[in-house]
C-alpha angles and dihedrals in degrees: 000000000000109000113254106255121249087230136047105236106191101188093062100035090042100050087050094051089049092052091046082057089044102051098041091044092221091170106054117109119216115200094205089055116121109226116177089216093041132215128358112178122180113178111206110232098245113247111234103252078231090115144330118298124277138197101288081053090052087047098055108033082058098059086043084054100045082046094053096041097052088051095049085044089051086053101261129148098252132198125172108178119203130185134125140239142241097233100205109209102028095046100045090042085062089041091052089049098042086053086050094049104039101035102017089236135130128220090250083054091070133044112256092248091059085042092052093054097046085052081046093059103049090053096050088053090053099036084060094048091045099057095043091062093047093052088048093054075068090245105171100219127156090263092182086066100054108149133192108206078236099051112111095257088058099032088055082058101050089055100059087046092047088051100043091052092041091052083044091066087234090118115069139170110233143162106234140146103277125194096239128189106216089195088062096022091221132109123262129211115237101251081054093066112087116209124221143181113254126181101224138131157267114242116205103205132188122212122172131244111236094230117020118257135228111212128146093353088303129113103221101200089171140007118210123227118209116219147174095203107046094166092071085057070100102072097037117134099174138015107217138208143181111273093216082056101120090228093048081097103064112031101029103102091030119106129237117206108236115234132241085005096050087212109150111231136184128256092224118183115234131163093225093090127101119228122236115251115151088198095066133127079203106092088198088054088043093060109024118107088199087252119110113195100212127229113166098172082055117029123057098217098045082058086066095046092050094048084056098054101027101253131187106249115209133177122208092185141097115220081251090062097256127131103261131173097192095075098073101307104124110168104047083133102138120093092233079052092044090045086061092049105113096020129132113256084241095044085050093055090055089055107036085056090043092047084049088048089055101048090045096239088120099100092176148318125228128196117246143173122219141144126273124197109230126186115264086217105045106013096217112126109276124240126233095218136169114251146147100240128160115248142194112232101222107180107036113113110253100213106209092054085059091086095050092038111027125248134244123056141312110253105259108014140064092244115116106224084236103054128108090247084046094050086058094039099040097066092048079051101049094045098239088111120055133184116196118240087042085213095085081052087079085046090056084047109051096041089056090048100063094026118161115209113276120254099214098178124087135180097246136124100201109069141050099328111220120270107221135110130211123224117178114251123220123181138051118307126179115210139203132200093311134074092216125052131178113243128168110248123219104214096179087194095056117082123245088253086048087054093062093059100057132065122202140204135193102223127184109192114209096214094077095354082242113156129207146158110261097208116198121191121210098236112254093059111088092159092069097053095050081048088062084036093059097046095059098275115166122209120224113260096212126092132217127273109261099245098053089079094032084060088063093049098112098051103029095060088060095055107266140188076044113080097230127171089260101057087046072057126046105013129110081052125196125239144002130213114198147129126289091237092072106048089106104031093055099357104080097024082055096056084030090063104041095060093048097043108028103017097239139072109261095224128014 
């Protein structure tokens, strides 16, 4: 018997261990194994190929594995699945800067094909390392069974899910106001946008009525608006203010001109806006001058108010952030408008104030502190900004899951049970889902409760590209609310057995009016792409959030939508191990989507 060494050498001890492991495959589930106790499935949450672990990633994959390793001890049927995934945004934005720096080229500076490999490349190098580090924690995954939400199990995936939504009519082409990153140029969802704290200002800005005004005695010859963004004046189509405002009677329905553009726009009455009151406790009330400059392509709620009087909407970016007259700004005609052209958001701030300082129609700044929504990736102030973009429609009813999950509401809240945002609250609800501490509970419900639907594309070149095809559309189409609805597509050079596997929109986008057919093939059916190939369609250069294939990730990775042996086996799993901050990023799609996909919630 060898003598028991002084010091405890890891490397050695650790890279036998690991071999022992290897060459017995330990870890290895079988589904057709009999275990008395049954399954016990963990899914790793699958680190970004952004860059190599850290600590938080050492931390957790311990307690996952101290968790597998008791229930395998204890005679279960154990998976832990590990893989890793591509990470769009945040991969293809290091990419993008190692290229720069490295080569001192830009994306646009290369095809998407030689981008793509370059992205390729760079996964392949930390999903390497990754795993490496996870094998040496000593984790005891299935390692035979590594997935990449790209790889060709997931993707295939990504794309039923992708088609069944798409023929439910849950997914839907709309113009909408986006949060948009101008570093990445891409959308972001809501729970994406990170909110911080910015000392900036109020700007008190004239701008002249068109016609001089009586009122009280007075002769108003201007009203002055107060903003935080004085570079979207711009775009503005109204100025607004509160109806129950004493001077609403004489000057709603009366026209400002306004400045540095020269466009004429309406005084329109809307209860949206706050009435001045210095005294008040109400910051809103304390600064506002009860006159709302309106901005529907770059304000939110502007874009409310301009849905509710039927305002112009006009944008004055780029999708870069610069002051652009080629994106729907049509009369930038003066030559102050035509000196901005070209300008940062931020540059143009500086110069419109300063204009208005010039021609004396600054009546004051004040200094204010607010929120500002900045991008999680690159940290730079998001945009609202006007976009087509494909959605997921979270909250409308899907009629044949009503049999299997109930109809109506949920008490309290606006969700139908059967709903994509109720398949994912229900089960919190019911107790047959728990998240320890309770408190994040109330995060995951709230969040469900006052869900926005969900963008899904994003301008990227590095994900799940969207599988969808244009075909021009030629004919009359009403439409409703919505810029996207479902119609049954006669393809007189499919077969009767080809048309069941396709789904088809009629689609306008706002940007050009232009309408076309947005064509989706069930995967599995090649043919039928190189068809629409053939006839002039076109495919849609934009790729999947990120977080639309990572909510597949428990159910994917076991073969679905096939039923194999391995989803009979270890789905639903059991249990999931992750951080606090994306509960509500991959939390709740997770359990969205595997009610929708797979009928069950993936973890309880």
């Amino acid at each position: 018997m060898d003598e028991l060494a002084k010091l405890y050498e890891p490397t050695a001890v650790q890279t036998a261990a690991q071999r022992i492991w290897d060459q017995g495959d330990y870890f290895h589930a079988d589904p057709a194994a009999v275990h008395p106790r049954g399954a016990y499935t963990i899914v790793i949450p699958p680190p970004n190929v952004t860059a190599a672990l850290h600590l938080g990633h050492a931390l957790n994959n311990t307690l996952q594995d101290i968790l597998i390793r008791y229930h395998r001890m204890c005679g279960f049927n154990t998976l832990w699945m590990p893989g890793t995934d591509h990470a769009g945004i945040a991969t293809q934005t290091v990419v993008e800067k190692r290229l720069l720096k490295e080569q001192g080229k830009r994306r646009t500076e290369f095809t998407r094909e030689q981008f793509v490999g370059h992205v390729q490349a760079w996964k392949d190098e930390y999903e390497a390392r990754i795993i490496g580090q996870l094998k040496a924690m000593g984790c005891s995954c299935d390692w035979a069974r590594t997935r990449f939400t790209m790889d060709e199990t997931c993707a295939r995936a990504v794309r039923a899910n992708f088609f069944n939504l798409f023929r439910d009519g849950l997914i839907f082409r709309g113009k909408r106001l986006v949060n948009w990153d101008p570093a990445t140029q891409t959308v972001l969802a809501d729970d994406e946008v990170e909110h911080e704290l910015i000392k900036g200002h109020f700007w008190y800005l004239r701008y002249p009525l068109a016609e001089p005004v009586k009122a009280g005695g007075q002769t108003i010859e201007h009203i002055t608006v107060a903003t935080t963004r004085p570079e979207t004046m711009l775009g503005d189509t109204a100025v607004a203010m509160n109806p129950a405002d004493p001077r609403a009677a004489a000057l709603v329905g009366k026209r400002v001109r306004l400045p540095i553009v020269g466009r004429l726009i309406p005084i329109v009455a809307d209860e949206h806006v706050v009435l001045p009151n210095p005294e008040s406790e109400d910051e809103k009330a304390k600064f506002s001058t009860g006159f709302l400059k309106v901005t529907p392509a770059h304000d939110p709620y502007d874009w409310e108010i301009g849905r509710r009087h039927n305002l112009a909407v006009i944008n004055v970016m780029a999708p870069d952030g610069s002051i652009s007259n080629k994106h729907g700004w049509t009369d930038a005609t003066t030559p102050e408008a035509q000196g901005l052209l070209g300008l940062d958001r931020f540059e143009a701030r500086e110069a419109i104030v300063e204009w208005f300082r010039k021609e004396k129609l600054l009546e004051e700044i004040r200094d204010y502190s607010h929120e500002v929504g900045h991008s999680y990736r690159s940290h730079v102030p998001i945009e609202p900004y006007l976009s087509d973009q494909w959605y997921i429609a979270v909250k409308k009813p899907i009629e044949h899951l009503a049999a299997r999950f109930g109809s109506g509401l949920i008490p309290g809240t606006d969700v139908p049970v059967n709903s994509l945002a109720g398949l994912a609250l229900k089960p919190l609800l019911d107790g047959r889902l728990r998240i320890i501490p309770d408190r994040y509970a109330k995060t995951y419900q709230t969040w469900l409760e006052n869900l926005r639907d969900w963008p899904i594309s994003r301008q990227l070149w590095w994900g799940h590209q969207i599988p969808i095809w244009y075909l021009p559309w030629e004919g009359p189409v009403a439409f409703g609310p919505s810029d996207s609805q479902v119609v049954n597509l006669d393809m007189p050079f499919l077969s009767p057995m080809e048309k069941e596997h396709i789904a088809a929109h009629v689609v306008r986008e706002r940007s050009d009016g232009r309408i076309f057919f947005a064509i989706c093939v069930e995967p599995g059916h090649p043919q039928i792409e190189e068809q629409l190939i053939i006839r002039g369609a076109i495919r849609d250069d934009d790729v999947l959030d990120t977080w639309f294939s990572s909510a597949l990730w428990p159910f994917s990775t076991l073969g679905w939508p096939e039923q194999t042996p391995e989803m009979k086996t270890y789905y639903p799993g059991n249990l999931l191990c992750t951080a606090r901050e994306i509960i509500t990023l991959w939390v709740s799609r997770m359990v969205m989507m595997g009610q929708y996909c797979a009928g069950d919630i993936p973890f309880s």
